[in-house]
C-alpha positions as CSV (number, residue, x, y, z in Angstrom):
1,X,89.0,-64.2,36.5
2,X,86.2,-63.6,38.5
3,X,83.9,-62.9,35.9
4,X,84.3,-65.7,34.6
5,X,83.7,-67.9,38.0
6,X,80.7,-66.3,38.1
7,X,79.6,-67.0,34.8
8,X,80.8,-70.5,35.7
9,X,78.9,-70.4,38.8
10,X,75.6,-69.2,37.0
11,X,75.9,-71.7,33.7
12,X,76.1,-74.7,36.6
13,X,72.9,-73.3,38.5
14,X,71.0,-73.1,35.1
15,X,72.3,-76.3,34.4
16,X,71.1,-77.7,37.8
17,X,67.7,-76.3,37.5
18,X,67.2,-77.6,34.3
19,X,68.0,-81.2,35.5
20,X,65.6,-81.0,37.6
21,X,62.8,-79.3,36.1
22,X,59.2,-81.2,36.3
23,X,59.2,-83.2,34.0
24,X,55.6,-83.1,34.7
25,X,55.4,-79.5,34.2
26,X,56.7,-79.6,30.5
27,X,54.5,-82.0,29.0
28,X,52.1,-79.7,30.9
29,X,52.7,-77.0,29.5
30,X,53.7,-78.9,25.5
31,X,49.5,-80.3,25.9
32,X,48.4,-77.1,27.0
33,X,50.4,-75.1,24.0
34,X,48.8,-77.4,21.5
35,X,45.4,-77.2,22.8
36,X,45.4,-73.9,22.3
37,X,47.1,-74.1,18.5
38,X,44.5,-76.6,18.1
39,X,41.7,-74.0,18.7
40,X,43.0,-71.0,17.6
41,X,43.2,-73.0,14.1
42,X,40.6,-74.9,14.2
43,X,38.2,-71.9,12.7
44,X,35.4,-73.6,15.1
45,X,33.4,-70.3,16.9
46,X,33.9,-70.3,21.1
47,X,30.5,-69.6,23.2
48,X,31.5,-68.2,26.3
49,X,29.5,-65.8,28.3
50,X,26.2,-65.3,25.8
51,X,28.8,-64.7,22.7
52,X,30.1,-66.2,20.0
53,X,33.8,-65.6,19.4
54,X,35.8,-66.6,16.5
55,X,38.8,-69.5,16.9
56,X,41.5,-66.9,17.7
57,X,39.2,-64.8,20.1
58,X,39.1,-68.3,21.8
59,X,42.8,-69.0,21.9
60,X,43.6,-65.7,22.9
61,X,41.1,-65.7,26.0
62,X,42.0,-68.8,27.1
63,X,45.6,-67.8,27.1
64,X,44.6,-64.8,29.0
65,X,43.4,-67.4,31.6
66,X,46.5,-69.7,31.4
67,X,48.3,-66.3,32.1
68,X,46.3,-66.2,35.3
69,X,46.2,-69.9,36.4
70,X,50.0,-70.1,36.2
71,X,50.8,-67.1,37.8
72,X,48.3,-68.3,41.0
73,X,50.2,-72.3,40.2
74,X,47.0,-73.3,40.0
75,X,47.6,-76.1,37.5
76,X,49.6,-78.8,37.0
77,X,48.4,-80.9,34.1
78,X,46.8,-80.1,30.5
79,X,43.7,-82.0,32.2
80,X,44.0,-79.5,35.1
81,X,43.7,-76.8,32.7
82,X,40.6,-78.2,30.9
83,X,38.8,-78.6,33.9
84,X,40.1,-75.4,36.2
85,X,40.4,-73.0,32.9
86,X,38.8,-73.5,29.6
87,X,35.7,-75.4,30.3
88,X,33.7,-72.2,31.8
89,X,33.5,-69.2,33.0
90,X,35.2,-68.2,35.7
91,X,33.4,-65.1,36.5
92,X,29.8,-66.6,35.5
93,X,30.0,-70.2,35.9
94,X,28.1,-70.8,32.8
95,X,29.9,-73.6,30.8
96,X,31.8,-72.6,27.5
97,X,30.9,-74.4,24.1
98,X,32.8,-74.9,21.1
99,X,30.6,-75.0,17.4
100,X,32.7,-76.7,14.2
101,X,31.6,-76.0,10.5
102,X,28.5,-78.8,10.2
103,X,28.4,-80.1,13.8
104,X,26.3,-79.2,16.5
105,X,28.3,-77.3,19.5
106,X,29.4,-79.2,22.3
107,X,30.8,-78.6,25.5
108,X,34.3,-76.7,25.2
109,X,35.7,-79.2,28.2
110,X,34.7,-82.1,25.8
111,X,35.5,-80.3,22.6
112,X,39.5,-80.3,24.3
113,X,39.5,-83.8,25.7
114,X,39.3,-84.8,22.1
115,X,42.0,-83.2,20.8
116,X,44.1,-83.9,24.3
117,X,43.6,-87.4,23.8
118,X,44.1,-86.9,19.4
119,X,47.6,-85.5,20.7
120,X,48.5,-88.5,23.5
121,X,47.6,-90.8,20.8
122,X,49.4,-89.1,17.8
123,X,52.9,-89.2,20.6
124,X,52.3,-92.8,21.6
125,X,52.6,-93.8,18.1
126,X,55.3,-91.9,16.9
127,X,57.6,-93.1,20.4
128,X,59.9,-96.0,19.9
């Protein structure tokens, strides 16, 4: 009988936390998680520190800083993370670029904004 109190108990504090989770926080981290799809299949090649990287070198580096950023609760919006994160280097300052099949390469802050405000767009119109 007590097992299940407790099991009680901890289903009502997930439940509780869950209520009031940021909602904030989960769009967040939803923009965040498709700018990095967004990159990793976009087969566009990722300048960062004197390299070129290939799209899923990219996604997985930038994750790699995500990782980091959220652990320090550094950021709190998908703009936050463009800014803070993937728009340079954090150990040499210099600015990352992102280079599409037939365009000329742009600034990686830039580059996301785009597809940030492709996605916003693409939710406004599908919402009621």
């Amino acid at each position: 009988m007590k097992r299940i109190a407790r099991c009680g108990l901890l289903l009502a504090l997930l439940l509780s936390a869950a209520a009031h989770a940021d909602p904030e926080n989960a769009t967040a981290q939803r923009e965040i998680a498709a700018l990095l799809h967004a990159l990793g299949a976009s087969q566009c090649a990722f300048f960062r520190n004197g390299t070129w990287h290939d799209s899923a070198e990219a996604e997985s580096h930038l994750k790699r800083k995500l990782d980091y950023f959220q652990r320090k609760d550094l950021l709190s919006t998908a703009d936050a993370f463009i800014d803070d994160a993937a728009s340079r280097s954090s150990m040499s300052g210099k600015a990352y670029q992102v280079r599409c099949a037939g365009e000329p390469a742009q600034a990686s802050a830039d580059w996301l904004r785009q597809k940030l405000a492709e996605l916003r767009q693409r939710e406004a119109d599908a919402s009621p």
